[in-house]
C-alpha positions, 0 to 999 in steps of 0.5 A: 467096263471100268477103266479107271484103274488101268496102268502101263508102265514099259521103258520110263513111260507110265500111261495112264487114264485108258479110254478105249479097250479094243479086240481089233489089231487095226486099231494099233493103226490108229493115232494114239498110245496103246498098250498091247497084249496078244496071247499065245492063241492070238486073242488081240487086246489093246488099251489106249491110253489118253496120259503119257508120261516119263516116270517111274513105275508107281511103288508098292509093296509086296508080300511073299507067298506062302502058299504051294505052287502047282504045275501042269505037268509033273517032271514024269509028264514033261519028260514024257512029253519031251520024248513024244515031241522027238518021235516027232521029230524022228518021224518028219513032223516037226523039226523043233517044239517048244514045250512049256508048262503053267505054275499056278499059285493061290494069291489075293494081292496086286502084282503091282507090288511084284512089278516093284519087287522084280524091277530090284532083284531081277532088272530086265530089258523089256520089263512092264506092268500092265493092270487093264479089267480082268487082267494084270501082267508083271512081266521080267521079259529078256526077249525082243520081239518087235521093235519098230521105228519108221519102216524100220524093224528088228527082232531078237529071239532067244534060243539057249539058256545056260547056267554059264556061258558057255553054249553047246551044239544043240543050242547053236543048232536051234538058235539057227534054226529059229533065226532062219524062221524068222528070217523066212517070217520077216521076208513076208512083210519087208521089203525085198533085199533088207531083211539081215541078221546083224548079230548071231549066236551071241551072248548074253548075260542075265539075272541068274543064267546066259541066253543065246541071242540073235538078231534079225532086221528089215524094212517093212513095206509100205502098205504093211498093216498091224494086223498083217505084222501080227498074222505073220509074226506070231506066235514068235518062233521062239517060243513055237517051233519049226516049221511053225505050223507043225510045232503050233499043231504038237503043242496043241495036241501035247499041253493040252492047255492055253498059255493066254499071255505067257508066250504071247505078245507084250508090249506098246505101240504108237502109230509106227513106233512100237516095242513089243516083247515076247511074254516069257519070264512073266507072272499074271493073273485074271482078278481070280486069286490066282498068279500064274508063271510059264516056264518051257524048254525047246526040243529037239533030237539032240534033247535029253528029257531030265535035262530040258526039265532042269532048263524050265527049272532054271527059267523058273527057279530066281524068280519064283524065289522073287514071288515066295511060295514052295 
């Protein structure tokens, strides 16, 4: 496997000269720099960088696209999709799905070129680059989804998107609702009493549109290992649903489709220090002249079907015009 062209770049840091590419969450245990991607189906891998340095992310230039993209669901499918999930809900299976879908391009360049592009037009907190063999990622992600420092752990999920600031019932209600997953979720590996939301249903203001945000700490217990954090944790309950396991089992029968990166994991970790987001806002590509881009919506019984197809259109829409492409 050829390595030598790998490269992470995430908050200043740019890692370079990989030399190892582990399948194994253990190895995040282990001393050393590794960059992280867990997808959605939770397939782990990790590249180990042996260079670490504060740098800006290398330039590139980036051509937009000229060709169609195409979706895994059209607006009829998705909107009929939305209301299978509320019958769902109306029948007790599942209190909250999120529903998401795939836009695919036809392109032949390097994302790294993007990753330059979406850094000036679309500035985000927990943006990266990551090309490792048979996989690049130029990520845009608003959502934290991990961060460590010590015993110390915190989580930031998003529930509301809105075109202004302000922010109805329907996502108050969801954004609670996915605070108390999480709350339930970091219980499992915190130790007992710690686990706080500090900050809840509040405001922020990103390229293009609002999100609702909360926050949930705690203080990880101290036999805790990676591979227990992840087990746990993912897929965030953001970008799942509640109860966990029903909405995982909904979105599986639904889509019909993986979503390999995009709702996964991104991130770095070194020993018990780490930052890790949640893949959403991303565009990648496996070397096979395609770029892909996810886009999805929460559901719940207050949803309104052409109403959550506008929301993924929304998510979508500032970027995608970054990217070019019709």
């Amino acid at each position: 496997m050829e390595l030598s062209n790998s490269i992470f770049w995430m908050d200043g840091q740019l890692a370079t000269d990989c030399v190892e590419i582990s399948n194994d969450p253990k190895s995040l245990d282990q001393p050393g720099f590794w960059a992280v991607v867990q997808n959605f189906e939770s397939e782990f891998l990790a590249a180990r960088f042996a260079s670490v340095t504060r740098a800006q992310l290398p330039t590139a230039t980036w051509e937009k696209l000229d060709t169609k993209w195409s979706s895994s669901q059209t607006k009829n499918e998705y909107e009929t999709n939305v209301d299978r999930i509320k019958e769902l809900i109306a029948q007790g299976e599942v209190y909250q799905v999120n529903l998401c879908r795939i836009l695919t391009a036809n392109c032949n360049q390097s994302l790294l070129g993007l990753a330059n592009l979406i850094l000036q037009e679309n500035p985000s907190p927990y943006a990266c680059y990551l090309k490792i063999p048979g996989l690049e990622i130029a990520s845009a992600s608003p959502e934290l989804f991990l961060s460590r420092a010590g015993t110390h752990i915190k989580s930031s999920p998003i529930k509301g998107t809105s075109e202004t600031d302000y922010f109805g019932e329907k996502d108050t209600a969801e954004n609670i609702m996915i605070v108390d997953l999480m709350r339930n979720d970091f219980s499992q590996i915190s130790k007992a009493g710690t686990v706080d939301v500090p900050r809840l249903l509040a405001t922020e203001k990103h390229p293009g549109l609002y999100h609702l945000v909360s926050d949930v700490v705690g203080q990880i217990k101290d036999d805790v290992i990676w591979p227990q954090i992840l087990k746990v944790l993912t897929p965030a309950g953001s970008i799942s649903g509640a109860p966990k396991s029903s909405a995982l089992k909904s979105i599986q029968e639904i889509e019909n489709e993986k979503r390999g990166p995009y709702c996964g994991v991104i991130g770095w970790s070194q020993e018990k220090s780490s930052n890790l987001s949640v893949g959403i806002r991303i565009f990648w590509s496996y070397d096979d002249r395609q770029i892909h881009f996810g886009t999805g919506a929460g559901i719940t019984w207050q949803s309104q079907a052409t109403a959550e197809w506008e929301e993924t259109e929304l998510k979508a829409r500032r970027l995608i015009s970054i990217a070019g492409g019709n």
